[in-house]
N, C-alpha and C positions, 0 to 999 in steps of 0.2 A: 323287376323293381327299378323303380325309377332312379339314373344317378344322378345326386345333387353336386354340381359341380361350384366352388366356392375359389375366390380369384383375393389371393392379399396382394395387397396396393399400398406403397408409402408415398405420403405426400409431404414428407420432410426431408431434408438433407442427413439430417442425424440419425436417420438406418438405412445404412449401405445396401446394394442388392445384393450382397455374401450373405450380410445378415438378414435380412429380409427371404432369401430363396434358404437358407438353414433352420430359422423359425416355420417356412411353408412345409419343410418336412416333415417336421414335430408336428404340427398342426394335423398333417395329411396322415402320420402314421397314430396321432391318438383317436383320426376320425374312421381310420380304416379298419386296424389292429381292437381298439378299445372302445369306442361309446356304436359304432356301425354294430357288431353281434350285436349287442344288450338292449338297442332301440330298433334292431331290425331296418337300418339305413345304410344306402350306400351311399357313400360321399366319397371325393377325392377335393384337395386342395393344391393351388397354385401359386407361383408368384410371376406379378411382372409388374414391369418399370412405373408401369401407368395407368390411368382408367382409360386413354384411348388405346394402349396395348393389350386390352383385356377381351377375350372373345365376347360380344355382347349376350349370348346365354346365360353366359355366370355371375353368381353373385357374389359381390366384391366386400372385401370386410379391407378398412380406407383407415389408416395409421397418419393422425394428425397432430398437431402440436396447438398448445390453447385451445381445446375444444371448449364451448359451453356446454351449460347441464344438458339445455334442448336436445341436444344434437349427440350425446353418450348414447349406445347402445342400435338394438338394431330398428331399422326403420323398413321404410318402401318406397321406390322412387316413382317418377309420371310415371311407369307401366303397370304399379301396385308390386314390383319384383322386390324381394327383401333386398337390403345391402345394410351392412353395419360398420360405424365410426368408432375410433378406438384411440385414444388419446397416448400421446408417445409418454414413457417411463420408463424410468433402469427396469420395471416388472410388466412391462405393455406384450410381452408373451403369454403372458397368464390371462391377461384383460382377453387378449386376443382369442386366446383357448374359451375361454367363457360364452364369449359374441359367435364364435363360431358354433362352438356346441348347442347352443339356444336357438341359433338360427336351422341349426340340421331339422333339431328335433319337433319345431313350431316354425316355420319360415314366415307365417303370416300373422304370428301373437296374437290369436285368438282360442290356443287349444285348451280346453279344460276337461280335466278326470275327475266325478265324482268320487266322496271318500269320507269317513265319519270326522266331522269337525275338531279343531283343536280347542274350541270352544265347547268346554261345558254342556250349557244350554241351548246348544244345534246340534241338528242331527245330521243328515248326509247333505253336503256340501260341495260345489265344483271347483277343485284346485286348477289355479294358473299354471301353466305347464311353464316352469323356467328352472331348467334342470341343473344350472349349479348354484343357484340361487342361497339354497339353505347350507350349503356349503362351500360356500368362496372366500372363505378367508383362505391368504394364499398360504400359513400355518397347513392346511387341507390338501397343499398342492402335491403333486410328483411329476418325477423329471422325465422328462421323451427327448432322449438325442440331446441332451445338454441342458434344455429348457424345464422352468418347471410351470404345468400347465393346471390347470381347475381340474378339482374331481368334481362328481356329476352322479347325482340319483339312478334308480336303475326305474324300471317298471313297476317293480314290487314296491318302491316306495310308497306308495297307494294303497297300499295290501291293508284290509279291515284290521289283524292282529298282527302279532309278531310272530313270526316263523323261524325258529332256530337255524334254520338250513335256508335262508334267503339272504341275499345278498342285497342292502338297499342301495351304499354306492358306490363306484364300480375300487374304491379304494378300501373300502369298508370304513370310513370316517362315520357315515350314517349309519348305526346299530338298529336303527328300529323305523316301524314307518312314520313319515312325516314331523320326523324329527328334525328341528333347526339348531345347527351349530353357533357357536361365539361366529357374529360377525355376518351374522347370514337372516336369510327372511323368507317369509313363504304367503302367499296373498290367495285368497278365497273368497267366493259370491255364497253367500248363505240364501239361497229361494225363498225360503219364506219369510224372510225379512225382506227383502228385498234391496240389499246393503254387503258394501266389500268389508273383508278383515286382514288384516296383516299378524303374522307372527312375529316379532323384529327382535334377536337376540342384540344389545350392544352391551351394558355390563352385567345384564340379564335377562330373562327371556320375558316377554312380555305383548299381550295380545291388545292389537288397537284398532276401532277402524278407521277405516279409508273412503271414507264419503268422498272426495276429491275425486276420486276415479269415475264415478258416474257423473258426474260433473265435465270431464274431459271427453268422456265415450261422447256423451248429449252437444257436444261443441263441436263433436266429428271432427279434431284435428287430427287425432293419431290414435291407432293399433290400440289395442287392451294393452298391451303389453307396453307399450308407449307411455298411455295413461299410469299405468304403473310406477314404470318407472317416473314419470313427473313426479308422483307423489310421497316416491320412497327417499325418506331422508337419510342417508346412510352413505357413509365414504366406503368407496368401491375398494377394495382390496389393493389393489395394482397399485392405488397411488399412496397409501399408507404405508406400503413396505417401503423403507431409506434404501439406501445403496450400499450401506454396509447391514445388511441385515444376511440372517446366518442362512436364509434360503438362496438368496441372490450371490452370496461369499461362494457356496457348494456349486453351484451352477456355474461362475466362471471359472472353476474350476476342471471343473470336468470340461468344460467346452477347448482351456487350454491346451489338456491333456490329448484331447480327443484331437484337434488340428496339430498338435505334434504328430502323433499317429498318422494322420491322412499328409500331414509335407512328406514326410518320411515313405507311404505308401506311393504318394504320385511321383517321388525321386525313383523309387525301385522299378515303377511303369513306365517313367522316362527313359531308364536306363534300359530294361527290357526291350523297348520297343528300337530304341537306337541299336542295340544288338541286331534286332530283326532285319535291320535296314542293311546293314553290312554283310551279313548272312550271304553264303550263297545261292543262287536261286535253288528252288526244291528243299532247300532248310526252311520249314515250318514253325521254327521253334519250340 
């Protein structure tokens, strides 16, 4: 199995590389621990200082400040290699978790699963693969190592009916297949029309389409999934949640507690190891 190996980059001053190589963990243990089983991927994630510190195989997910719309989400650079832009926020972990996960599970944003339409009057139809799409609102999220990250569809989400005993996402937010959450969206090609559709929950759930999109494909500037996202109108999660909001309150929370814990464990390995040193020879400790 191929490993996709994914490099976080900050291009701001306002994420430290403590907090930048703390977030790579979370990132690295929800891509290894949790969406790797359920999508059968293996990934590992990185941090370093820079894009020229990055081994050139990997693909970099790039932590900026004033991003424009264009340039949200994930792309492909001069090689066609994926790489995704992530806009800094008190919640640009989540963002981060998102861009990553999509990037795992579709690196080149053209994958689509056939599946019975959320429209009425269509019949089987090929879903956009953007697997936390219908679920990002950060409401949705859970914590890895301090951070709270996107849940994310499983494979079943596709599944013709409901199966009591199936799991749609990996948090169980999603009860059924092809279900869209408050704050989430789900984008579809109907064949015999010949025409995109979107699911777009914001104060309700409501199905529209996205002519826009073949529009963008036909201009060849960017990815299905690029086109997409051009056309979707909807505030990303990340930057809706405040800074006192009670997901982001519980998160520095626990990361406080959690860095007590680890000054306290690297004082006891300080002290440990200075023992060792005064030790006499043949004491092992």
């Amino acid at each position: 199995m191929e490993l996709r190996q994914i490099a976080l980059v900050s291009e701001t001053a306002r994420v430290s590389l403590a907090e930048l190589s703390a977030v790579a963990a979370a990132l690295h243990q929800q891509a290894v621990g949790d969406f790797g089983p359920a999508w059968q991927v293996q990934a590992s994630v990185s941090p370093f200082p820079s894009l020229a510190d990055m081994p050139a195989h990997f693909w970099p997910i790039i932590v900026r400040e004033n991003v424009p719309q264009s340039v949200h989400g994930v792309h492909h650079d001069q090689e066609d290699q994926p790489l995704a832009v992530v806009e800094w926020g008190s919640a640009w972990p989540l963002w981060a978790s998102h861009e990553c996960l999509e990037m795992l599970a579709d690196p080149w944003g053209r994958r689509l699963i056939a599946a019975p339409s959320l429209k009425s009057d269509q019949g089987m139809v090929q879903y956009l693969v953007e697997v936390c799409d219908p679920c990002q609102n950060g409401l949705f999220s859970y914590p890895v190592l301090g951070f709270d990250l996107s849940d994310f569809y499983t494979p079943n989400y596709f599944d013709p009916t409901i199966n009591v005993h199936s799991v749609y996402s990996f948090r169980g937010n999603l009860t059924e297949p092809r279900q869209v959450l408050p704050g989430g969206y789900l984008t579809w090609f109907d064949p015999a029309s010949s025409s995109w559709w979107q699911a777009q929950y914001t104060d309700q759930l409501r199905i529209l389409p996205a002519d826009d999109v073949s529009e963008f494909l036909a201009a060849g500037k960017c990815s299905l999934r690029g086109a997409v996202d051009r056309v979707t109108k909807m505030v990303h999660p990340a930057r809706a949640i405040s800074e006192d909001h009670e997901i982001l309150v519980r998160s520095r929370r626990y990361r406080e507690v959690s860095q007590r814990g680890a000054a306290r464990k690297a004082m006891l390995i300080h002290d440990h190891l200075d023992r060792l040193s005064r030790a006499p020879d043949g004491d092992c400790g």
